[in-house]
C-alpha positions in Angstrom: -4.9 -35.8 -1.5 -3.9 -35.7 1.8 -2.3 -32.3 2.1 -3.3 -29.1 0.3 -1.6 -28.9 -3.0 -0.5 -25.6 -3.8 -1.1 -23.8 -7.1 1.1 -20.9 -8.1 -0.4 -17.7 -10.4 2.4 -16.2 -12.5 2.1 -13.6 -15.4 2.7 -10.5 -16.6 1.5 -7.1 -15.3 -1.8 -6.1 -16.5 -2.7 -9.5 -17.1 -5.5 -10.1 -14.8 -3.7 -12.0 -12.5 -4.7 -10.4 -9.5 -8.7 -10.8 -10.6 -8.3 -14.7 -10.9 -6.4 -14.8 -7.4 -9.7 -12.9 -6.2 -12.0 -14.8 -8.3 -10.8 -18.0 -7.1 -9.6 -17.5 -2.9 -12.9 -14.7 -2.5 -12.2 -13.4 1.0 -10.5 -16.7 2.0 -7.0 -14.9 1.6 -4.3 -13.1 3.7 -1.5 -11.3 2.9 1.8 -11.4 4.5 5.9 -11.1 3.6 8.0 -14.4 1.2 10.6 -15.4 3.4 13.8 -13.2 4.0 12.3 -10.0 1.7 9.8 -7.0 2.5 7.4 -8.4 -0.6 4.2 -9.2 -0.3 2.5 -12.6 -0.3 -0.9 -13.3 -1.1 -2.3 -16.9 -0.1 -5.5 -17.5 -0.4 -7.5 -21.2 -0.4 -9.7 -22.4 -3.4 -12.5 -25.0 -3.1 -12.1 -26.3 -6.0 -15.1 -29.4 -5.5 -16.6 -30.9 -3.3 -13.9 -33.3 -2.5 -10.7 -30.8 -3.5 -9.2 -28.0 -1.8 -6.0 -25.7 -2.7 -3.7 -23.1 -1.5 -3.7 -20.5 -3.9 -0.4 -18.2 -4.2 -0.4 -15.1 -6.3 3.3 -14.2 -7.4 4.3 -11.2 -8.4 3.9 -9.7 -11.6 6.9 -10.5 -14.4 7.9 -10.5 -18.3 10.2 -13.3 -17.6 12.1 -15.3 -15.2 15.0 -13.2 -15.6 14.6 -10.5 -12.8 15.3 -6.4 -12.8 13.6 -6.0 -9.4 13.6 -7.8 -5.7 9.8 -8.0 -6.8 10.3 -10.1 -10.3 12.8 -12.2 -7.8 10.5 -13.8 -5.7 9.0 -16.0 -8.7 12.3 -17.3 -9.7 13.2 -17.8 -6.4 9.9 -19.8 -5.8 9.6 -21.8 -9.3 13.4 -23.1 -9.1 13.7 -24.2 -5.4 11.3 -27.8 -4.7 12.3 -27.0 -0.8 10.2 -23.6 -1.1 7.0 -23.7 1.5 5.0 -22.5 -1.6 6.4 -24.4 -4.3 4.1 -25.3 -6.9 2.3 -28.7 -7.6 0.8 -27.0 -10.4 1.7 -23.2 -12.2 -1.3 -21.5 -14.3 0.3 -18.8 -16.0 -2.3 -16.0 -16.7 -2.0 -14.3 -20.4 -3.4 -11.6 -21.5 -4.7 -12.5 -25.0 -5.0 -9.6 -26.9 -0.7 -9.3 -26.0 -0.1 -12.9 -26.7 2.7 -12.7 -28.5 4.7 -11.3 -25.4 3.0 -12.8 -22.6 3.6 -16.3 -23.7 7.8 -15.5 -23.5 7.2 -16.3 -19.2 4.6 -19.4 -20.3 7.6 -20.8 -22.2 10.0 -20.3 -19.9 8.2 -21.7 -16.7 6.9 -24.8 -18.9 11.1 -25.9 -20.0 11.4 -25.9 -16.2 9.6 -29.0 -16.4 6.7 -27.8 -13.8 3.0 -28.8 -15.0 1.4 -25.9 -16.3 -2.3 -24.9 -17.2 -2.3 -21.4 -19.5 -5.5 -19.2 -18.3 -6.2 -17.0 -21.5 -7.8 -14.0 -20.1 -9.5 -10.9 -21.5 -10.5 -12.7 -24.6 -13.5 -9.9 -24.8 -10.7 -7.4 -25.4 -8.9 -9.8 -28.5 -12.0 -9.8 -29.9 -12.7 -6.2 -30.0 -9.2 -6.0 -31.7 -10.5 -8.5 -34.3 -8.4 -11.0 -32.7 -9.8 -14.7 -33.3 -7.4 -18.0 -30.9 -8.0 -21.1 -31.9 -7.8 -22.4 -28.4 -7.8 -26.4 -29.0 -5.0 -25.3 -31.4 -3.2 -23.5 -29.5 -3.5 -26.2 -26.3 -1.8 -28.6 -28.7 0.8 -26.4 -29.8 2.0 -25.4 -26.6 1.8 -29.0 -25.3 -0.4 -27.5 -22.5 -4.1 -27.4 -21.6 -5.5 -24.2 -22.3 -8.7 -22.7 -20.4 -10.7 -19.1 -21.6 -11.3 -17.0 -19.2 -12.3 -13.3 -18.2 -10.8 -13.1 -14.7 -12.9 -9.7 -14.0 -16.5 -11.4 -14.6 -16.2 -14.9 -13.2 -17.0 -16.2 -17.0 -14.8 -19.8 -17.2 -14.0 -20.5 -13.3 -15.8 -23.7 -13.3 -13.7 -24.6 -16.7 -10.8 -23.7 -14.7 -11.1 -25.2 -11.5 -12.2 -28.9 -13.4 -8.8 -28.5 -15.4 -6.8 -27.9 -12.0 -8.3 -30.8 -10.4 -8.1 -33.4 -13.2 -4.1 -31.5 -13.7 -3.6 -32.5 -9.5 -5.6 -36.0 -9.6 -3.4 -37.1 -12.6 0.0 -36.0 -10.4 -1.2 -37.8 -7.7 -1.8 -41.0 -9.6 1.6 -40.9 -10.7 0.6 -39.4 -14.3 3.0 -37.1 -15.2 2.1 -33.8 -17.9 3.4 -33.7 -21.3 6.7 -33.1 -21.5 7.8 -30.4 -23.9 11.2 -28.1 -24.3 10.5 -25.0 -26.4 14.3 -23.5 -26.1 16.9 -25.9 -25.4 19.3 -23.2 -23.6 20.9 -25.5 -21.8 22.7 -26.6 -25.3 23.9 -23.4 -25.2 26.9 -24.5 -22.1 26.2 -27.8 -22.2 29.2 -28.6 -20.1 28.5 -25.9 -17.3 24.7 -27.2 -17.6 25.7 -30.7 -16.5 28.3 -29.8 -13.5 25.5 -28.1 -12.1 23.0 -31.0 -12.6 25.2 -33.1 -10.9 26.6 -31.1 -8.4 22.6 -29.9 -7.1 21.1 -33.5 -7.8 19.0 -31.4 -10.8 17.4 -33.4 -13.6 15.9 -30.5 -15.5 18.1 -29.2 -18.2 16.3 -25.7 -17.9 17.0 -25.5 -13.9 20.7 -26.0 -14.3 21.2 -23.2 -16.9 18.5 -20.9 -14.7 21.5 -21.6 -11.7 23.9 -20.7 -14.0 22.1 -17.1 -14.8 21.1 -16.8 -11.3 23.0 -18.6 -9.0 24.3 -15.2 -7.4 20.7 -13.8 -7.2 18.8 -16.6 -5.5 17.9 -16.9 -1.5 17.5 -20.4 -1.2 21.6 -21.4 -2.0 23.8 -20.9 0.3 26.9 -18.5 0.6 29.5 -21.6 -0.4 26.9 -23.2 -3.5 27.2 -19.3 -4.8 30.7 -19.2 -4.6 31.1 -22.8 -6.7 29.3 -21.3 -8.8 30.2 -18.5 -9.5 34.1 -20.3 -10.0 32.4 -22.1 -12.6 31.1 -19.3 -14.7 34.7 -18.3 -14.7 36.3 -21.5 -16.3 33.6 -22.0 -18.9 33.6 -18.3 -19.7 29.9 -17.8 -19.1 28.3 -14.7 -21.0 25.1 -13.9 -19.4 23.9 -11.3 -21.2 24.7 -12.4 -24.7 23.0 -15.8 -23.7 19.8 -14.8 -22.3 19.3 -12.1 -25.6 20.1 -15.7 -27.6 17.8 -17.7 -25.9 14.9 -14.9 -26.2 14.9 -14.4 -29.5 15.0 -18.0 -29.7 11.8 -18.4 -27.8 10.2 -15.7 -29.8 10.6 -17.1 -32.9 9.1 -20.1 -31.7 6.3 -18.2 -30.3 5.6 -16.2 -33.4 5.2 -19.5 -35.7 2.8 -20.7 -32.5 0.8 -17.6 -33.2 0.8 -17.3 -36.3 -1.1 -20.4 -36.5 -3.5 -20.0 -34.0 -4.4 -16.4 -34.0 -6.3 -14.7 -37.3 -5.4 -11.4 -37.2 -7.8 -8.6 -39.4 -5.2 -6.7 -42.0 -3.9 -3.3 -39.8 -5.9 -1.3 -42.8 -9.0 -2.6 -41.5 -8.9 -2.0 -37.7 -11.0 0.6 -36.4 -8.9 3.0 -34.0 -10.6 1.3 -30.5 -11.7 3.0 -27.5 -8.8 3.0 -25.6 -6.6 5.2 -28.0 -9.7 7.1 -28.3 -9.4 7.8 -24.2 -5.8 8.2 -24.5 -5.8 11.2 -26.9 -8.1 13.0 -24.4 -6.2 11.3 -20.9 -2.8 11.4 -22.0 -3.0 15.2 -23.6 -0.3 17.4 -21.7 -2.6 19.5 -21.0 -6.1 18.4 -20.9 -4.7 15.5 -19.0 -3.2 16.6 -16.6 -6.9 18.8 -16.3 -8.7 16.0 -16.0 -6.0 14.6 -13.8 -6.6 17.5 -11.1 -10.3 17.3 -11.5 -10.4 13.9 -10.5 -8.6 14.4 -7.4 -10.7 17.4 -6.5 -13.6 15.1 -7.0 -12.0 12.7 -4.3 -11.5 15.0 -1.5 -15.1 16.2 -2.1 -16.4 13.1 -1.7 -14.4 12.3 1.1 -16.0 15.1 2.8 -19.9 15.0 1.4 -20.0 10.9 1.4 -18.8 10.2 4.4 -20.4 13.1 6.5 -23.6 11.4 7.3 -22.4 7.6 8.7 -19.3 9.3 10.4 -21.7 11.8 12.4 -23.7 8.4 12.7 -20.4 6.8 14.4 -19.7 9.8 16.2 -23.0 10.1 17.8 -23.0 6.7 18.7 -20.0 6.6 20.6 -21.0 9.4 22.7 -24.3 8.0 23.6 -22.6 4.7 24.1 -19.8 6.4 26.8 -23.0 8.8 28.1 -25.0 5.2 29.1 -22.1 3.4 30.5 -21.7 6.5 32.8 -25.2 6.2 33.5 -25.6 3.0 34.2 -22.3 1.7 35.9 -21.0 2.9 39.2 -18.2 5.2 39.3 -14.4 3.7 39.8 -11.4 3.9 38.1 -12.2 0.6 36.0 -15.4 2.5 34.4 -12.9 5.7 33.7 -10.5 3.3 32.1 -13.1 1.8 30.1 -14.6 5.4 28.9 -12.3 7.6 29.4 -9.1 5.5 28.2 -10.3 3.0 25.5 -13.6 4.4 24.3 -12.3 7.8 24.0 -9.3 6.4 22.1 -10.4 4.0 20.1 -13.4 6.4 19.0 -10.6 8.6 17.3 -9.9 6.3 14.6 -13.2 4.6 13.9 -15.4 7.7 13.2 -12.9 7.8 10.0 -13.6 4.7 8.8 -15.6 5.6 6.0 -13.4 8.7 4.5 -10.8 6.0 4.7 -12.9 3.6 2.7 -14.3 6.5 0.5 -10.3 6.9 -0.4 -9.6 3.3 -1.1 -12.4 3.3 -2.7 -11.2 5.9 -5.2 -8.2 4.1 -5.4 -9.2 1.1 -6.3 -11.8 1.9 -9.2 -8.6 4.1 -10.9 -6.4 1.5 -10.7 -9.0 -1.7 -11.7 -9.7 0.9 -15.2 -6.4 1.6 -15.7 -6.0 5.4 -15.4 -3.7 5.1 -12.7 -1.4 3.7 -15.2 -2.2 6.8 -17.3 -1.3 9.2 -14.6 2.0 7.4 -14.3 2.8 8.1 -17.9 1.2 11.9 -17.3 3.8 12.6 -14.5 6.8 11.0 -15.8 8.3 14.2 -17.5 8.0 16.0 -13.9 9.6 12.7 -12.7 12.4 13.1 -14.9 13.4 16.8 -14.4 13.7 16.8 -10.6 16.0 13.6 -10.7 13.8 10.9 -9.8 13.1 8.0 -12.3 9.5 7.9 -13.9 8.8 4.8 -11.8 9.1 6.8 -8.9 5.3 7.8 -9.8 4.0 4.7 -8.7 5.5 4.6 -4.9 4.6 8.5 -4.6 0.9 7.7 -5.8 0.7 4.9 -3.6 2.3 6.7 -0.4 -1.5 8.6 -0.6 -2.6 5.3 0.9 0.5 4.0 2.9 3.8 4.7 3.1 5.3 1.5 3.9 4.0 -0.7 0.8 4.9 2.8 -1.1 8.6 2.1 0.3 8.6 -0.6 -0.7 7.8 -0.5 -4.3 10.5 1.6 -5.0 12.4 -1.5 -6.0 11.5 -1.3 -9.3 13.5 1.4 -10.0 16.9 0.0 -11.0 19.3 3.1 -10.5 20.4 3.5 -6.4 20.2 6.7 -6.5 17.2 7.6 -8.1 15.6 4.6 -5.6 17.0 6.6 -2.8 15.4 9.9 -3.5 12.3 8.4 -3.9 12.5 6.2 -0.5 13.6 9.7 0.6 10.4 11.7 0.0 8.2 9.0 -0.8 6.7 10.4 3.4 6.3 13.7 2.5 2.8 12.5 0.5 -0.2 12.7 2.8 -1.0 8.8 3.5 -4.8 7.6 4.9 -3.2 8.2 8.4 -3.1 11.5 8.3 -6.8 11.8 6.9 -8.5 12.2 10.8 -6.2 14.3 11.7 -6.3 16.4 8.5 -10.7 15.9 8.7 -11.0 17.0 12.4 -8.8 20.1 12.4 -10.5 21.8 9.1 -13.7 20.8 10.5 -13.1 23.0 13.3 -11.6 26.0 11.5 -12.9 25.8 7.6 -16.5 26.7 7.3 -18.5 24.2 5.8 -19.7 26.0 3.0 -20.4 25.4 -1.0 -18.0 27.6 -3.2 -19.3 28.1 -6.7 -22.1 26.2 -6.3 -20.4 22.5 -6.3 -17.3 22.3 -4.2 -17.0 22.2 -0.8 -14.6 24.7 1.1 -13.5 21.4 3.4 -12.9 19.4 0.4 -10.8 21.8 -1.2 -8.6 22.9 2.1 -7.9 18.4 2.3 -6.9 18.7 -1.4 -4.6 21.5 -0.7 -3.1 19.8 1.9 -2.2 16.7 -0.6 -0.9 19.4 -2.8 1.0 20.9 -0.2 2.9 17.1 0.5 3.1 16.4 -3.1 5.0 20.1 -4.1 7.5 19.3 -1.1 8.2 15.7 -2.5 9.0 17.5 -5.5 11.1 20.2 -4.0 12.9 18.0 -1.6 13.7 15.4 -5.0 15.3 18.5 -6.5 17.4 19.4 -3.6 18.7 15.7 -3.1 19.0 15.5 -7.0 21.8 18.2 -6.5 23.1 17.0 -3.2 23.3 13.5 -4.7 24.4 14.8 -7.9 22.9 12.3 -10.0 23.6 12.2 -13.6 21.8 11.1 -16.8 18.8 10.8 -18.1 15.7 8.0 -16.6 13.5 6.1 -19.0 9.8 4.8 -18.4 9.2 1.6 -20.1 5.4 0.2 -19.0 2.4 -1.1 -20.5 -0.9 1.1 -20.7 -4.0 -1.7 -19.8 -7.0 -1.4 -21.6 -9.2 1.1 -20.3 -12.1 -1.7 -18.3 -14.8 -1.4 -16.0 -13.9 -1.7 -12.7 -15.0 -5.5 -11.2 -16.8 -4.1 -7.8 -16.3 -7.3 -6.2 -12.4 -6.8 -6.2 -13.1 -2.8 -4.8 -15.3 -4.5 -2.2 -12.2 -6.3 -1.5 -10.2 -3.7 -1.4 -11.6 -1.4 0.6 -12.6 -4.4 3.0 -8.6 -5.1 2.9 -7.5 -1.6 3.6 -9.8 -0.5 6.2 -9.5 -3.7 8.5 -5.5 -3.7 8.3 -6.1 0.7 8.9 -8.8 0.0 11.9 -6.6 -3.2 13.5 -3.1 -1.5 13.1 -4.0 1.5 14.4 -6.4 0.1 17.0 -3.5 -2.1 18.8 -1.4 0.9 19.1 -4.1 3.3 20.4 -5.4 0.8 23.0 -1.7 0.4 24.4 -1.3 4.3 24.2 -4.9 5.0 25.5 -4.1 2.9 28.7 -0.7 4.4 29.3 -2.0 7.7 29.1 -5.0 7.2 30.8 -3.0 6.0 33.9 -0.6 8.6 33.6 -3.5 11.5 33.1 -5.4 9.7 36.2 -2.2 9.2 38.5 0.8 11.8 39.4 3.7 12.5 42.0 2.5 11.9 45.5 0.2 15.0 46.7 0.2 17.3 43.8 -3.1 16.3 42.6 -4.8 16.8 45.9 -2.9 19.3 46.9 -4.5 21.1 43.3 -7.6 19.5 43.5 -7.9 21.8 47.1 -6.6 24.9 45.6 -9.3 25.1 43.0 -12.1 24.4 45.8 -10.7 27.9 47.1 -10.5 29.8 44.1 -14.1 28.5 42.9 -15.7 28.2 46.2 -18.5 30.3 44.3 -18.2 28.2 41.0 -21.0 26.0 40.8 -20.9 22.6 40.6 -20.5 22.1 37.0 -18.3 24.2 36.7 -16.2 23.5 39.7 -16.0 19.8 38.5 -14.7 20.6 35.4 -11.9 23.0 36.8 -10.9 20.4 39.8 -10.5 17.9 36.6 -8.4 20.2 34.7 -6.2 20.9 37.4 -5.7 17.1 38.6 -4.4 16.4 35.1 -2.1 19.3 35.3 -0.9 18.2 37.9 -0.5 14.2 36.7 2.4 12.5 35.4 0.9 13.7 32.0 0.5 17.0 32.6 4.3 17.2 34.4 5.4 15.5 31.0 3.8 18.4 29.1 4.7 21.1 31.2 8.6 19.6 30.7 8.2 19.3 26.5 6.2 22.8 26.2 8.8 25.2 26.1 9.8 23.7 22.8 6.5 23.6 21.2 4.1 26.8 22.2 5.9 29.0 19.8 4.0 26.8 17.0 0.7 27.7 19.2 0.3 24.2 21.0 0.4 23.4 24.7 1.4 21.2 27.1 -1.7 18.7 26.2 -1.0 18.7 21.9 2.7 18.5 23.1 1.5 14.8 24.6 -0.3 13.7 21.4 2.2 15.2 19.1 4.9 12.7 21.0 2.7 9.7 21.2 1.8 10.1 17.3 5.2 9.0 16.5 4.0 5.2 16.9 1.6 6.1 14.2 0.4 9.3 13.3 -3.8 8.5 13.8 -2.9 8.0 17.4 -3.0 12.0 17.1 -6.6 12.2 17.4 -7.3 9.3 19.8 -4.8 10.6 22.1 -6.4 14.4 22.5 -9.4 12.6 22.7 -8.3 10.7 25.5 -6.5 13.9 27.5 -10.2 15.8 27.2 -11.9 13.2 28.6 -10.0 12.4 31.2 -9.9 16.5 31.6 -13.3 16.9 31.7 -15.6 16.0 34.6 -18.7 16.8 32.1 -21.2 13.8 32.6 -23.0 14.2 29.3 -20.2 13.4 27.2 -19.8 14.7 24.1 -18.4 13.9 20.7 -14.9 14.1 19.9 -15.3 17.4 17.9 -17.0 19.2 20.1 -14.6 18.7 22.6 -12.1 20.4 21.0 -14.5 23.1 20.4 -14.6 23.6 23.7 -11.5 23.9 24.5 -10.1 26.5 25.7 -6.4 28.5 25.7 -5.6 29.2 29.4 -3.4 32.2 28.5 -6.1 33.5 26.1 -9.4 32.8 27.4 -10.3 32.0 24.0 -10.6 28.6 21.8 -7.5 26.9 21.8 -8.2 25.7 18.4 -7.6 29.2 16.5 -7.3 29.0 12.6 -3.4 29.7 13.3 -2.9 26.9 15.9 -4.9 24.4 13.4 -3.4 25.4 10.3 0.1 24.9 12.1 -0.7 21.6 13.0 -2.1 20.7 9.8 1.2 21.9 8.1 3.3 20.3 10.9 2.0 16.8 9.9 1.6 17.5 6.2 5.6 17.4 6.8 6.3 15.7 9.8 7.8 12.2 9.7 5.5 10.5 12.8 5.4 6.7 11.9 7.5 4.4 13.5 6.4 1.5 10.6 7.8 4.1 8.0 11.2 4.3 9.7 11.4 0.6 10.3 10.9 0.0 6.5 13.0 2.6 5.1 16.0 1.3 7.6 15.4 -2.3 5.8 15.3 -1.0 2.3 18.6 0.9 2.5 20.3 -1.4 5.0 21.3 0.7 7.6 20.2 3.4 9.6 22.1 6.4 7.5 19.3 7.6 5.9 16.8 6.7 8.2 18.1 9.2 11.1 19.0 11.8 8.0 15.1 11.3 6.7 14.1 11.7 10.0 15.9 14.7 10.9 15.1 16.8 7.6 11.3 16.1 7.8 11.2 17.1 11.6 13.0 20.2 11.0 11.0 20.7 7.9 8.0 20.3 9.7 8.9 22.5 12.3 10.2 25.8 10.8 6.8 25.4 8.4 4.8 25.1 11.5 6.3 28.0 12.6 6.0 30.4 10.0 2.0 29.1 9.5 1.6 30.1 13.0 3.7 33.4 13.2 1.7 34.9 9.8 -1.7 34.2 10.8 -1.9 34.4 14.5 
């Protein structure tokens, strides 16, 4: 094969696609967006022996081709259009076997498109458990497809996999086509729309034509003329959508059922043993022992991210102080050795001493969602969902917005109802994302003592908790609000599948957390470098004179200093008096009755390109304001400093608790904004999202400041 041939995963949800995708591509994989929508696509390439590569393409997950969400839309856009960059040569549709039943409605569907198809029977461990018993070989023959067992979470079956895909793409290259097999002729259904469309598009599959039919309006790939036609032919032959696709599914799944009832032995319901998963549930699912066990967890996770991550982020810490200490030592002064140390080091040092709280999070993450409790806690919140007008799919973006808010956006399009989508895209910010963990880690280092309470928890841990809290009870409050403003009516429904409860496979965490923390460290890091030089040449440079002309007046007033202390007051002054400190003198007014100055004023403003630019930023402005040569870390430099109007530490438990609560609310990520204005079209809500969350942020500041100061 000259080319790679490319090998598309479809299934359900749950079904273990994701594992096989991982399984088979390892790290060889990237993620980025299908053409024309904000969804993401995951490539990855496959050696599958010696002589045979493939590209590897994970679709998203789906019940059928028939679509509810932009998500489910990708696959039929990508399964019916040949002219798609990622159209398949071969489709293995992943089943989950212990759900076969329903998981072979997509199988059939993809297979009367007339695609070759493998059928990857996964978590055959769990059937078995349910006294489940598939005659594979019968099954194969009954579906007119090869069949492979797998278990996508332990590896078991990958080489049986990868021989079947290979001898599947040898045999299309040799011109040997698969069997052919129609298990739902619903093209018989309209046979004489069916055929204008097959000869209108050049189509030969029955199948395709009558998916155009369906979703001719829906697809990207036609264009505005093609949707049009038709659309005018729906009209003359009367087409009924929705009474047609209910026909054709209870067609397939009658056909399905006599397929399974022949291949699958199933133990009387008398005899089954209540498994270990209902068992769970009773205890996970209670109202209130659940939600318990629910809170517990999370408590467990800020602890950790504290205690864990302690000892190789004082390690990180350390060694990027010692690393700027010896480059001052060893190179010669000049403004190139300031930029490297004082701009970029500084800078870049504020994000990656929190790489491993950010991995201890994703971490977390990961192993809840690879057992499938996160699934549980959607079903847990969905009543609170419900009664503050949001749908109980809105769980799902909210729980993810604790990692990101821009994929969190983004999965709000499973939720059907505008409205309800809207709320959620609305306050989906307000939840405390990774971004705002070195922000949130540095400031209650410096003002919560770091002391056990009852013998196990951590005073730190539980402050960050309460923080998440804090972003999660406004979420709530603001849905409530806009439920009224927006005066939505009706009631919302939750229809999902709970997985089986499964150990987590570490090798897709290790993934994961790999994943996360290189997209967190490289998005971040390309915005802090730009920043960290801008402000570095503003802090070192300013209007023509003024620094001297400050630099002399603090040889006068310290004559008597001595030279330590001289040098770190003719620093402080020189930045004053740069094009940094005249932008902070100009933006103070606004911001000092929250408790900041003129230099938090600078790092509040440059946080709006991303909000862990925050801590990168003030670590840039001390360093460049300091003229101390044994350079310290980043925490102890906001120890140090100190309130000019006071004399005392500028970091007070009032001034850090305000600024903890001002970005517990605040809306500082440009990404967010850029998503939320492609998700609702416009820049409406944007601007109003915007607004709200500032002013929110603000008058909370405020108040936090005004009661403990």
């Amino acid at each position: 094969m000259s080319s790679l041939p490319n090998i598309s995963l479809v299934g359900n949800p749950n079904s273990g696609k994701s594992s096989l995708f991982n399984q088979l591509t390892g790290l060889n994989q990237k993620v980025g967006n299908f053409p024309g929508v904000t969804v993401d696509k995951k490539t990855g390439t496959c050696r599958l022996t010696a002589a045979h590569t493939a590209v590897i393409t994970d679709l998203p997950g789906t019940y059928s081709l028939y679509p509810k969400s932009p998500d489910e839309r990708v696959v039929a856009n990508v399964l019916l259009n040949p002219r798609d960059p990622v159209f398949p040569d071969l489709v293995v549709v992943v089943v989950d076997a212990a759900n076969l039943k329903r998981n072979l409605l997509l199988f059939t569907e993809v297979k009367d498109l007339g695609l070759p198809v493998l059928l990857a029977l996964n978590m055959l461990d769990v059937a078995r458990k349910q006294n489940l018993q598939i005659d594979v070989p019968l099954l194969s023959e009954r579906l007119h497809a090869p069949v492979v067992s797998i278990n996508a979470r332990t590896g078991e079956g990958m080489d049986a996999l990868k021989k079947e895909i290979t001898k599947m793409l040898t045999n299309a290259s040799n011109g040997l086509a698969p069997r052919k097999h129609t298990f739902v002729e619903a093209a018989e259904y309209v046979p004489e729309l069916t055929g204008q469309i097959k000869r209108q598009f050049g189509l030969e599959n029955d199948y395709i034509a009558y998916q155009y039919a369906h979703q001719g309006e829906e697809v990207s790939f036609l264009g505005q003329d093609q949707k049009r036609q038709l659309e005018r032919w729906r009209d003359d032959y009367r087409f009924q959508d929705k009474s047609l696709q209910a026909r054709e599914t209870v067609a397939r799944y009658e056909v399905i059922g006599r397929i399974v009832a022949e291949a699958v032995k199933e133990a009387d319901n008398d005899q089954r043993k209540e498994n270990f998963t209902s068992r769970l549930d009773a205890i996970f699912l209670h109202r209130i022992w659940g939600t318990v066990i629910f809170l517990a967890i999370l408590l467990l996770i800020f602890q950790a991210i504290f205690a864990w991550a302690e000892y190789p982020m004082n390690l990180i810490d350390g060694g990027i102080a010692q690393l700027n200490q010896w480059l001052h030592n060893q190179l010669p002064k000049s403004l190139l050795v300031d930029l490297l140390t004082d701009g970029l080091i500084a800078g870049l040092g504020g994000i990656l001493v929190f790489i491993p709280q950010i991995a201890v999070l994703f971490a977390f993450i990961s192993v809840l969602e690879e057992s499938g409790y996160m699934a549980r806690v959607v079903f847990l919140m969905d009543r609170m969902m419900r009664s503050v007008g949001l749908n109980g799919r809105s769980v799902v973006p909210l729980i993810s917005g604790v990692a990101c808010a821009v994929p969190a956006v983004m999965a709000t399009r499973s939720i059907d109802n505008w409205k309800e989508r809207l709320i959620t895209i609305m306050v989906t910010p307000l939840m405390s994302c990774s971004a705002r963990i070195p922000i949130y880690t540095i400031l209650i280092a410096l003002v919560v003592p770091d002391q056990t309470v009852l013998g196990v928890m951590n005073l730190q841990g539980i402050a960050l908790m309460a923080l998440y809290l804090l972003g999660f009870a406004a979420a709530i409050l603001s849905a409530l609000v806009m439920k009224w403003v927006l005066k939505i009516k009706g009631r919302s429904f939750l229809i999902m599948e709970l997985p089986e409860y499964k150990m987590p496979r570490w090798a897709n965490v290790g993934l994961t957390i790999i994943e996360k923390v290189k997209a967190f460290v490289l998005e971040a890091g390309k915005v802090i470098i730009a920043i960290a030089v801008i402000l570095w040449v503003l802090s070192t440079y300013g209007p023509p004179g003024q620094m001297q002309q400050a630099e002399a007046k603090v040889r006068q007033e310290y004559k008597n200093a001595g030279k330590d202390e001289l040098g770190n007051h003719i620093a402080s002054a020189r930045l004053e008096a740069s094009y940094a400190g005249h932008f902070g003198k100009f933006i103070e007014p606004a911001i000092r009755p929250l408790g900041y100055d003129w230099k938090i004023g600078i790092a509040l403003l440059s946080s709006f390109a991303a909000r862990e630019v925050f801590v990168g930023t003030l670590s840039t402005i001390y360093s460049v304001g300091s003229d101390d040569e044994d350079t310290e870390t980043i925490k102890e430099r906001l120890q140090q400093e100190i309130n000019p109007r006071t004399g005392g530490p500028m970091y007070t438990p009032a001034t850090a608790f305000s600024l903890l609560v001002f970005y517990a609310f605040a809306m500082m990520c440009m990404s967010t904004i850029a998503i939320v204005h492609r998700e609702t079209k416009g820049w409406k809500w944007p601007i109003i999202q915007l607004v709200y969350m500032t002013v929110l942020a603000y008058v909370s500041a405020l108040v936090v400041y005004t009661v403990l100061k």
